[in-house]
N, C-alpha and C positions, 0 to 999 in steps of 0.2 A: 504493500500500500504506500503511496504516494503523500507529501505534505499536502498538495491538493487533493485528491483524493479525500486523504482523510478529515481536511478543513472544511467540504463539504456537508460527508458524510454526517457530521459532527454539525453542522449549523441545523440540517437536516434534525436530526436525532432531541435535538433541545428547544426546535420553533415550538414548539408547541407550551411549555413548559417556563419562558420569560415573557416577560413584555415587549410588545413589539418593538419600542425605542430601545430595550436593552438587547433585543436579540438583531437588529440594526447596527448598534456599535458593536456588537459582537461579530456580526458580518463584515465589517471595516476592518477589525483588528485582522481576521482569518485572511482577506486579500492583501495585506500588505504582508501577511506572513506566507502567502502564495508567491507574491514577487517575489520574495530571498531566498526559499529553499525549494518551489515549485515543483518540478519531476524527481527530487532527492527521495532517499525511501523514509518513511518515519525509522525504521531501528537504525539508521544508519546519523541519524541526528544525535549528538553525545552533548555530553555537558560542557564542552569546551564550546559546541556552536552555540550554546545558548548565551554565553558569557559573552563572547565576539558580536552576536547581535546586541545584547545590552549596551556594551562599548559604544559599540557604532550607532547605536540613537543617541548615546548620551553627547558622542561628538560631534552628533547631526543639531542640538540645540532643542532635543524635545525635555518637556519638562518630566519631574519624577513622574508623577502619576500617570503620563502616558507609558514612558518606559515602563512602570512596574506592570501597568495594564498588560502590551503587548509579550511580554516574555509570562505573564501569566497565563495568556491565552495558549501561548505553546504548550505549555507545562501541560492544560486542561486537553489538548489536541492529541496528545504522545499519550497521556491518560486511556484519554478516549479508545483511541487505536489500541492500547494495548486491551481492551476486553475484546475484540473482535480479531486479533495477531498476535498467536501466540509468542514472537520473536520479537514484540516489542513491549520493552520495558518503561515502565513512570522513570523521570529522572528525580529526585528530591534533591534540590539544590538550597545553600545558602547564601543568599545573595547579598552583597552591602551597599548600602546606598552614601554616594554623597549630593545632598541637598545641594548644594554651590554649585557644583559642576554641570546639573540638571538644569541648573534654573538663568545659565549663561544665554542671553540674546544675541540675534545676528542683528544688526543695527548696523546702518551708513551711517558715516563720518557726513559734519554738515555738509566738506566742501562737495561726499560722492552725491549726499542727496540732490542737491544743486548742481551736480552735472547730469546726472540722469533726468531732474528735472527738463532744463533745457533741450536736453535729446530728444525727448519725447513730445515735447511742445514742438520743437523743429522738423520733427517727423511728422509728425500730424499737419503742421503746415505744411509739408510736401505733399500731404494725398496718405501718408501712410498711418491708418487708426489701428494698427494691432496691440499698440501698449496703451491704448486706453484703459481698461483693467488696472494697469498699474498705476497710472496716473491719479484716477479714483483712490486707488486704495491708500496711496502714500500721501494725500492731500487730504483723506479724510479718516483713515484708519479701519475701513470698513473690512471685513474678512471677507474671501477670496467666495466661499456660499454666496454672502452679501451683496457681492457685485455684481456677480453673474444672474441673481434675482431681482435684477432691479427693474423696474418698470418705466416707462417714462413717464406714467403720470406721478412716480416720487418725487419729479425732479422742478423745482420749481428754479428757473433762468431766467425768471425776468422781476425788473423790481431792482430797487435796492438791496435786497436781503437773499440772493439765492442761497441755494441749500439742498441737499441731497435728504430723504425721508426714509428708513427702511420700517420696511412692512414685511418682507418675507427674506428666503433662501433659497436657492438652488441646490440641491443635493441628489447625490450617484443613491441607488439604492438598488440589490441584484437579486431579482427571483427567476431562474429559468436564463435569466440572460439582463441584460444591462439595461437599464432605464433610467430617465430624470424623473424628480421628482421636486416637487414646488413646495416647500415645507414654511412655517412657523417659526421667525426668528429664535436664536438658540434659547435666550431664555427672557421674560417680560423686561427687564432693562435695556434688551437687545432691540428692543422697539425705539428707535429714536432719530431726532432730526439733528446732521450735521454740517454747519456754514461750506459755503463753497468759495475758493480763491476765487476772483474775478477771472485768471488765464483759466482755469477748470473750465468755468462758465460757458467762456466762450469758445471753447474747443466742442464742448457738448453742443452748447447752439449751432455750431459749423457742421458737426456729427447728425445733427439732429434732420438738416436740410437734406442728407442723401440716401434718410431712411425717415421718409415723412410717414410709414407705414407700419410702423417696427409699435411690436408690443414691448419687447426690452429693450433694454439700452446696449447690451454690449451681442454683440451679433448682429443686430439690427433687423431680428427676424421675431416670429411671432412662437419661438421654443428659445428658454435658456441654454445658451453655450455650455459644453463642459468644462468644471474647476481642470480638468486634469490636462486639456489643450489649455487654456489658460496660463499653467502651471508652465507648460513645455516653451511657451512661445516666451515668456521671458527669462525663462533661464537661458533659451537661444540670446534672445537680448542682451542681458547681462553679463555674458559670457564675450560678447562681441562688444561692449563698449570699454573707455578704460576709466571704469572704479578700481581705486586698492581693493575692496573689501567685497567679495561676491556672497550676495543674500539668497534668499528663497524667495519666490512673493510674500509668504506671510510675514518677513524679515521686515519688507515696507510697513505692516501694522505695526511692528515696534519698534520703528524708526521714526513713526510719525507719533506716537506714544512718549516715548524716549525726548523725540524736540520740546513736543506740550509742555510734558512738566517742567523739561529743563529750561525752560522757557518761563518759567516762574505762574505759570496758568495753574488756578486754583485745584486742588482735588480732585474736589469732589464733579466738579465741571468736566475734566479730563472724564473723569471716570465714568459719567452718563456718553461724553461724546463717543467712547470706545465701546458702548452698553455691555458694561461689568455687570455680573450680578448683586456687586460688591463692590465701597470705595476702598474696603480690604485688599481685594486682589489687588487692586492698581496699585495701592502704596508698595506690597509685597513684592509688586513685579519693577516697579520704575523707581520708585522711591528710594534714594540711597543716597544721603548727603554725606560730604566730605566732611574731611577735620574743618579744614577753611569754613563753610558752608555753616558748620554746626555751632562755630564759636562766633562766627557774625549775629546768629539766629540768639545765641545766648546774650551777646553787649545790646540788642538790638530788643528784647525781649524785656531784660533789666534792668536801661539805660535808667531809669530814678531811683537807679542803689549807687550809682558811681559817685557820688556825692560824700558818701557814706562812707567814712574811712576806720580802719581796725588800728584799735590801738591796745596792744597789752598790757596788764596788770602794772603798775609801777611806771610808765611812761610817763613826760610831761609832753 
């Protein structure tokens, strides 16, 4: 038996038994554990692969809880197979985690953000709209679902005040074979209106003229595009322009995260614009003042004690 094979088998075996949203992301985890060990046999997977895949999400920049997820799902798949193969074994492994190393972001330096900015603006002034996606997302922090679910009537360009609206997501979901799906932003924070640049704007108004027919915005057809073309076309991009520091798409959400705050923009503001479920996570994720940072914030906090001088017992 096969890692696909038995990642099937095994979603098969348990739909019945979760909840559709959790037997979903349990479909997610099983396809991306298809991609790395595919036609490999299950007995033939040892505890050394499982370790090398932990590694290598952890230096791919996903957080703990993904990592612990996805090697858990193996763990549960190898299980699985082993009641129907007799030649495969459960592995029991002890794993150790470091929080720090997990919770490392891909973020552009401001000068790479502002050069891809401009690329992308210059492209699109050519005729070329394929990094629009990107352009969206790094200008407003939206996820890579988010984008590809957008409608045009979110989009409000004109006025003084435009502004991007999210209402829904696009998301893969596989019964029998591949299909989209129009889903319910990820969770009720995730409902919300974020300001658009002025160049945004007007790149979307320009966009808007040569697809006066389009129900979404990015394809310019009346079915959302897939995250995973999305996904490809700027990693082609990025790979061809010259940033030092090469991202992922969702690297732009935490680059435009990352500016906000550093940028001295309130919390909990950040935090509704990125629809956290929490102004928790955001502090968790971005929040990290320096020594400098921290001792300005303390003279700054205290400034009508400095008056206030220490004098020791016996002192004139």
């Amino acid at each position: 038996m096969t890692v696909r094979e038995a990642c099937r088998e095994w979603l098969d075996d348990i739909h019945l038994t979760c909840s559709l949203s959790t037997w979903r992301m349990y479909g997610s985890h099983a396809r991306q554990l298809e991609k790395r060990f595919g036609d490999t046999p299950v007995e033939a997977i040892s505890a050394r692969d499982v370790y090398a895949m932990k590694e290598d999400l952890i230096e791919a920049g996903h957080k703990v809880s993904t990592v612990k997820q996805r090697v858990q799902r193996m763990l549960d798949i190898i299980k699985f197979a082993s009641t129907i193969q007799d030649t495969v074994r459960p592995l029991n492994l002890r794993l150790r985690w470091s929080e720090a190393r997990c919770r490392e972001k891909e973020v552009l330096s401001l000068e790479d953000h502002r050069l891809l900015f401009a690329s992308i603006l210059a492209d699109m002034g050519g005729g070329h709209w394929e990094m629009l996606p990107a352009l969206i997302s790094m200008t407003t922090g939206l996820r890579i679902s988010e984008v590809c679910g957008l409608h045009w009537e979110d989009l409000k360009l004109r006025g003084s005040s435009p502004s991007i609206t999210v209402r829904r997501q696009a998301r893969y979901h596989y019964i029998g074979g591949k299909r989209i799906l129009t889903t319910e932003p990820k969770t009720n924070n995730a409902y919300r209106t974020v300001p658009l640049l002025p160049q945004v704007r007007d790149a979307l108004r320009a966009y808007r003229l040569k697809h006066p027919e389009a129900v979404y915005v990015i394809g310019g057809g009346s079915m959302p595009v897939t995250a995973e073309g999305v996904r490809k076309a700027f990693n082609r991009y990025i790979s061809a322009i010259k940033v030092k520091d090469k991202v992922s798409f969702h690297g732009l959400r935490h680059t435009f995260a990352t500016i906000l705050v550093g940028s001295g923009c309130e919390i909990t503001a950040a935090s509704r614009m990125l629809g956290h479920s929490s102004v928790t996570i955001t502090m968790d994720m971005y929040v990290h003042p320096s020594e400098d940072q921290k001792r300005k914030s303390m003279k700054k906090a205290f400034e009508t004690l400095s008056k206030i001088k220490f004098q020791s017992y016996g002192e004139k």
